[in-house]
Legacy VTK file of the C-alpha trace (Angstrom):
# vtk DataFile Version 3.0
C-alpha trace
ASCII
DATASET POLYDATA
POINTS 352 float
-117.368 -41.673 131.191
-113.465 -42.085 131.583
-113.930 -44.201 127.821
-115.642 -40.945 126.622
-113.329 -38.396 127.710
-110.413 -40.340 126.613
-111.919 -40.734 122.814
-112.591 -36.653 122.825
-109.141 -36.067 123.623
-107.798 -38.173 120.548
-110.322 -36.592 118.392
-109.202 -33.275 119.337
-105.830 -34.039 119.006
-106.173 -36.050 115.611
-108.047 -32.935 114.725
-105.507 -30.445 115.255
-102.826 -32.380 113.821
-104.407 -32.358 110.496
-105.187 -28.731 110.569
-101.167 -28.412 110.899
-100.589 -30.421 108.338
-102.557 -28.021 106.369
-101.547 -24.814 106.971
-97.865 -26.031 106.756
-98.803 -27.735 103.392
-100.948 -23.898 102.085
-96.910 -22.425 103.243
-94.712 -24.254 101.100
-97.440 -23.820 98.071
-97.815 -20.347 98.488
-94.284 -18.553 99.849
-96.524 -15.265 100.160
-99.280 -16.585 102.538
-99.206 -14.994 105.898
-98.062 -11.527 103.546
-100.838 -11.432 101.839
-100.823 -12.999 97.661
-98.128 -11.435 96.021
-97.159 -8.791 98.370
-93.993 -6.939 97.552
-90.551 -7.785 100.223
-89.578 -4.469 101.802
-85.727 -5.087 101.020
-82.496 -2.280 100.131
-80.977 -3.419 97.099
-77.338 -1.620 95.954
-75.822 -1.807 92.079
-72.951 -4.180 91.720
-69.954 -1.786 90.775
-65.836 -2.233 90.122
-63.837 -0.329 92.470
-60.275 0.290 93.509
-58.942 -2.426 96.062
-56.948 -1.452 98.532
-55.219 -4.126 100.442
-53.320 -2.715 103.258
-51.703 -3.636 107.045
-52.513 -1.322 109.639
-49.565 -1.092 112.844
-48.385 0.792 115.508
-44.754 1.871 115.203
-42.575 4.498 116.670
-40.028 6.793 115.339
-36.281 6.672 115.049
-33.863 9.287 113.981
-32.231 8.592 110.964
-28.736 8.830 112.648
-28.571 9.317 116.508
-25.484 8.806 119.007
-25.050 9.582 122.338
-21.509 12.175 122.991
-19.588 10.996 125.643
-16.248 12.409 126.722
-13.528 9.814 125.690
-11.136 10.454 128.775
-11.228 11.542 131.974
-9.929 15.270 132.220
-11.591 19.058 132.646
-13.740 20.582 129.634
-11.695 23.290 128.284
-14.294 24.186 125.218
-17.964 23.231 125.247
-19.968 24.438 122.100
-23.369 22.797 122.703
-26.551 25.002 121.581
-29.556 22.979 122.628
-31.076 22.329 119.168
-28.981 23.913 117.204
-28.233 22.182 113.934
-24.410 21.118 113.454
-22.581 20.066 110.602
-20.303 16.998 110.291
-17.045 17.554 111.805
-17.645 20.463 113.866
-16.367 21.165 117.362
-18.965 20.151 120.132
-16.321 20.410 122.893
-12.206 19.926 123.721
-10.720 18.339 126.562
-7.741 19.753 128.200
-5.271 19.154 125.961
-1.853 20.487 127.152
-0.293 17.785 128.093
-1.003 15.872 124.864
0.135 19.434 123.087
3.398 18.927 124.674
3.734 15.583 123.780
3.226 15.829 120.333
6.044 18.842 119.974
8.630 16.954 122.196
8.471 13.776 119.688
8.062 16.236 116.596
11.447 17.925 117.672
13.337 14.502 118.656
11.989 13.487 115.084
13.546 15.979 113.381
16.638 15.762 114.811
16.843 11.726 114.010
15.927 12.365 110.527
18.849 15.100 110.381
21.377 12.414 112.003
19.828 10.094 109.221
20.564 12.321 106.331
24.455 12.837 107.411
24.817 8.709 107.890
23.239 8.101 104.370
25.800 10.932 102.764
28.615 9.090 104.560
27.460 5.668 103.558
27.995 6.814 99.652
31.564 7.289 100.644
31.823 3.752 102.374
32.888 6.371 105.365
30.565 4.752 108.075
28.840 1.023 108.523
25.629 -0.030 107.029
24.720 -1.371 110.721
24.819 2.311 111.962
22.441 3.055 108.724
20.132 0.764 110.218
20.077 1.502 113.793
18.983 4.831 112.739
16.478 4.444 110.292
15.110 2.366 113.549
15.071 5.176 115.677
13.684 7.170 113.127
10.662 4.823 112.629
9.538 4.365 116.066
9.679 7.838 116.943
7.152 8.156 113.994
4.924 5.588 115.569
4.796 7.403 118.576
4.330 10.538 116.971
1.484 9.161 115.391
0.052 7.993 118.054
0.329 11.087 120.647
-1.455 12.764 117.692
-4.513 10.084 117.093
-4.927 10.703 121.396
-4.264 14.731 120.663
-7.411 14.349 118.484
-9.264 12.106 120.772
-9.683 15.243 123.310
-11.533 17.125 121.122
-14.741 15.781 120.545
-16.522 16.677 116.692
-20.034 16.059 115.593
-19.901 12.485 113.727
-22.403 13.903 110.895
-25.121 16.067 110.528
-28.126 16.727 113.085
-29.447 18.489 115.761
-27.433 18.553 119.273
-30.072 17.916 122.390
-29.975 18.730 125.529
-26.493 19.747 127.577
-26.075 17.633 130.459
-22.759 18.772 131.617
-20.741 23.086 131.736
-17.639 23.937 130.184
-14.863 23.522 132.792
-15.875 20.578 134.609
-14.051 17.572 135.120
-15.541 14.401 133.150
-15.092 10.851 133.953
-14.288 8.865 130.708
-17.756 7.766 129.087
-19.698 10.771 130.877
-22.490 11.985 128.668
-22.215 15.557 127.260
-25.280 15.505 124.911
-26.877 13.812 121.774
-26.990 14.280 118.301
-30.061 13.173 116.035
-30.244 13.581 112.443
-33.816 14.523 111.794
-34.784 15.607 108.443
-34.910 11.749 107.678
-37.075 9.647 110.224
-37.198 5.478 110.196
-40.702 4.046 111.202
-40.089 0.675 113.370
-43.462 -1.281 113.253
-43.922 -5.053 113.241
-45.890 -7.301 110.482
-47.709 -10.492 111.080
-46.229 -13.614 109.372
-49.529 -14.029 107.503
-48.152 -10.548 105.422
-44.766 -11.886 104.907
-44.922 -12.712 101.227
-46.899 -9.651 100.522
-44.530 -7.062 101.749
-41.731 -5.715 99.847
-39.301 -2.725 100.267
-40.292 0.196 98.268
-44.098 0.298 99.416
-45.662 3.441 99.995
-46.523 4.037 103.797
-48.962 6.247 105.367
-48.350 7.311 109.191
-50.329 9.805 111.172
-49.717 11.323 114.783
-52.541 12.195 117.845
-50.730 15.386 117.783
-51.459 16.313 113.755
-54.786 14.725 114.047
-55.436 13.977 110.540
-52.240 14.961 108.703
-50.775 11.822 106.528
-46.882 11.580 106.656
-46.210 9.455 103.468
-43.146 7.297 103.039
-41.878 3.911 101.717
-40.107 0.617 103.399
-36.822 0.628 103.483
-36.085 -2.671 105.478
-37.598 -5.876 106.127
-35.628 -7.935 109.115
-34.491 -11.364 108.498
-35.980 -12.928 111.641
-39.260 -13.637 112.684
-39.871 -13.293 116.300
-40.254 -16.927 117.573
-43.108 -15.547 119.958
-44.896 -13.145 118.441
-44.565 -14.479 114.873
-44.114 -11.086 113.546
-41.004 -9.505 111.726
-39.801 -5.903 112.086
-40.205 -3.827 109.219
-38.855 -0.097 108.898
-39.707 2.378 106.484
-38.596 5.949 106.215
-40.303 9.510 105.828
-39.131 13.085 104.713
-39.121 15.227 107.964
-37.426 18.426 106.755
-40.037 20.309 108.608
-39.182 18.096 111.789
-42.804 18.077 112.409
-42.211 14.363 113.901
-39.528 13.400 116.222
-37.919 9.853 117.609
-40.110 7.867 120.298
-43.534 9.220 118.898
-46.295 6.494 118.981
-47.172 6.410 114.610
-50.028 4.805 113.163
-48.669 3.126 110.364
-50.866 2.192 107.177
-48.741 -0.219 104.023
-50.996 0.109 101.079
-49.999 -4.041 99.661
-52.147 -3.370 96.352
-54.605 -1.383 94.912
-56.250 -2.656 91.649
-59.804 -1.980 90.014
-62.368 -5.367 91.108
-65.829 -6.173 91.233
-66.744 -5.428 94.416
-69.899 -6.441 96.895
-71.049 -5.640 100.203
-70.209 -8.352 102.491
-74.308 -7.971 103.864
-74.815 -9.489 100.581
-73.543 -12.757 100.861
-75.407 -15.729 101.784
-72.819 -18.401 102.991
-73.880 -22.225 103.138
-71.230 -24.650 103.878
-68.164 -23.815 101.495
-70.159 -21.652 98.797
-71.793 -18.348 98.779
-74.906 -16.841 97.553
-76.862 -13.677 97.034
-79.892 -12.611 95.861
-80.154 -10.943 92.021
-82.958 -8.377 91.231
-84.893 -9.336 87.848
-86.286 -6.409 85.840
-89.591 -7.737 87.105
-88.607 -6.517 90.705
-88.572 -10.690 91.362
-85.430 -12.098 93.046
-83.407 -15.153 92.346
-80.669 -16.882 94.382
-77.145 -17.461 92.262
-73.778 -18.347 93.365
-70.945 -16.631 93.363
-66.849 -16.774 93.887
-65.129 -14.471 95.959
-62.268 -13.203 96.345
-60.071 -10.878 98.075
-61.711 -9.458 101.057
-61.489 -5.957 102.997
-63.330 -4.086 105.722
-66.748 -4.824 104.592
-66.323 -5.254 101.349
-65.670 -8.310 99.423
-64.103 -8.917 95.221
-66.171 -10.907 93.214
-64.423 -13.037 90.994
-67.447 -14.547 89.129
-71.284 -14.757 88.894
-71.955 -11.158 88.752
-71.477 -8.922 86.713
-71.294 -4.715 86.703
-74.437 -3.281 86.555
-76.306 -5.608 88.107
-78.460 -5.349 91.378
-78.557 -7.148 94.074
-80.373 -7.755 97.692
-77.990 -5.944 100.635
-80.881 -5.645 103.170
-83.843 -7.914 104.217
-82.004 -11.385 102.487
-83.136 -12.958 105.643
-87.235 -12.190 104.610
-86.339 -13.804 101.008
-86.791 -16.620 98.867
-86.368 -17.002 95.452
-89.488 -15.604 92.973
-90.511 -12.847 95.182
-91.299 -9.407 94.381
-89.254 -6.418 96.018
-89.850 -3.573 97.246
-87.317 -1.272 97.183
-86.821 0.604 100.395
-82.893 2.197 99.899
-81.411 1.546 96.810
-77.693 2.652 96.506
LINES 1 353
352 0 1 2 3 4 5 6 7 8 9 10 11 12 13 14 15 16 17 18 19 20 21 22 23 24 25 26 27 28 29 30 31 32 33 34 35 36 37 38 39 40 41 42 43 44 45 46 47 48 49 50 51 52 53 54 55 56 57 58 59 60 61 62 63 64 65 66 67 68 69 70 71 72 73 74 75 76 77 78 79 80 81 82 83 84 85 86 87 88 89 90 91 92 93 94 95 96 97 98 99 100 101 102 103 104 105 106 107 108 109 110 111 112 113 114 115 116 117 118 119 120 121 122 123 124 125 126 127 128 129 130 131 132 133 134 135 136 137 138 139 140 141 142 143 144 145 146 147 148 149 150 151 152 153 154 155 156 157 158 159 160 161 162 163 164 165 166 167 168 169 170 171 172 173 174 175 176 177 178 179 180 181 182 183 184 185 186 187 188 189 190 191 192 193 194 195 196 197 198 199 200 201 202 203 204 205 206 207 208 209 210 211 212 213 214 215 216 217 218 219 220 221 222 223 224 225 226 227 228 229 230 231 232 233 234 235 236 237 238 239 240 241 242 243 244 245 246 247 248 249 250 251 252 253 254 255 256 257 258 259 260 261 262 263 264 265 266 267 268 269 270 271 272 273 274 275 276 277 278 279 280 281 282 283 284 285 286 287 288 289 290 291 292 293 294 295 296 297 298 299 300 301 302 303 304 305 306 307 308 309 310 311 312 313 314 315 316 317 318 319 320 321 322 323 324 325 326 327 328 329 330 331 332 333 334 335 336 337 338 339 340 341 342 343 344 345 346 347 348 349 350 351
């Protein structure tokens, strides 16, 4: 019985082998059994179509006044003058605040009397040296006197200046940190001064975009606070060192801000626009990659399909440039590839 038993099993076993065999054999004849002969691939097909490429680097950057300087009282004495409107706009070379200034005052019309008086003394020994009345060593001595009492004119004058303190150029003063009559240490901190209608953009670049960037680029930047509002501008600068860690280089570019809409330390989103040239383009759901090539299926006017290589090229968010094997007009297989081979009918399901 054990002989017996053993024999059915192989039977049964030799017998489903072979009907394996066959219906495996009836699928590679027929690529539509298990459908149904000839029954049409539900699949959404789009037209192949030349667009505008737009290559571009996307970054976070912050802002940066054009100009900006801390004003800090260059001496130690009390604030006699102190014209700081908070956010009022100032012009270069007007008075933000004086320092007490007597002394220096003083000093300046002591040496501008003693100055005149050498210069008098020099006169009268330069009429009497035309007479041979008086030495040329006396000559001397004064035009000595004369010329170092001019240095130190000049220089009780530069420190005269020093003590009153003038905007360096154009901008907008912030806030006052200190009131007029109070005595300041040298290096104290009255306010700032930001020139504003001109912003700088600091954002950083990978290495990969290094040869692609250039100065002059138009630059989109938006703002959480202006939502959907595009700032436009253009680099202006490119760094000459790479950081050695993060293998990115500092770029800045600059943006009209008349309306002063934006101001420095704001968090920018930062869009470079590197080209932007008409190309065949595909969706990248089309391709069919296998090993260094890629594929995708063409529509026939008989609503068949066939398989056909292509080259790409360029490549952005889900798109990709074809640089051969297609051309415009043609249709091709963008949904359902994975239900396809080649010599099928389609069925059309969202065309676009």
């Amino acid at each position: 019985m054990t002989k017996i038993h053993s024999r059915l099993i192989w039977v049964i076993l030799i017998a489903l082998a072979v009907f394996l065999g066959y219906l495996y054999w009836q699928q590679q004849q027929s690529p539509t059994a298990g459908r149904g002969a000839g029954a049409p691939v539900a699949v959404s097909t789009a037209k192949v179509s030349v667009k505008p490429m737009i290559r571009q680097i996307t970054s976070l950057g912050s802002g940066i006044a054009n100009n900006s300087v801390q004003i800090v009282a260059p001496a130690s004495d009390f604030l006699i003058e102190l014209n700081i409107q908070e956010g009022k706009q100032v012009k270069a070379g007007e008075v933000i605040a004086r320092l007490n200034n007597v002394q220096q005052l003083a000093r300046v019309t002591e040496l501008s009397a003693v100055l005149t008086d050498q210069r008098r003394q020099l006169d009268r020994l330069q009429n009497l040296a035309t007479t041979q009345a008086t030495a040329q060593s006396l000559l001397d001595e004064q035009q000595t006197r004369v010329n170092t009492t001019l240095a130190q004119l000049d220089i009780a004058k530069a420190q005269l200046n020093e003590l009153t303190i003038r905007a360096p150029f154009d901008g907008y003063l912030g806030l006052r940190q200190v009131s007029q009559g109070a005595f300041v240490n040298a290096g104290t901190v009255l306010t700032t001064l930001d020139d504003l209608n001109t912003l700088k953009v600091e954002f950083s670049v990978a290495e990969h975009y290094l040869a692609d960037i250039k100065r002059g680029m138009p630059v989109n930047v938006t703002n959480v606070a202006y939502g959907d509002v595009d700032f436009k501008g253009e680099v202006s600068a490119i760094d000459t060192r790479l950081d050695p860690i993060t293998r990115s280089i500092r770029v800045h570019a600059t943006l009209d801000n008349s309306d002063l809409r934006l101001r420095p330390g704001m968090l920018l989103n930062v869009k470079v626009e590197l080209a932007n040239i008409p190309a065949l383009q595909i969706s990248e759901r089309a391709l069919i990659p296998q090993q260094n090539k890629q594929f995708v299926f063409v529509v026939n006017s008989d609503n068949t399909v066939n398989r056909r290589e292509i080259a790409v090229g360029q490549r952005i968010p889900g798109w990709v440039e074809v640089t051969s094997g297609l051309e415009a007009g043609e249709e091709i297989v963008v949904e359902g590839i994975q239900k396809l081979r080649p010599g099928l009918v389609i069925n059309r399901v969202g065309a676009r």
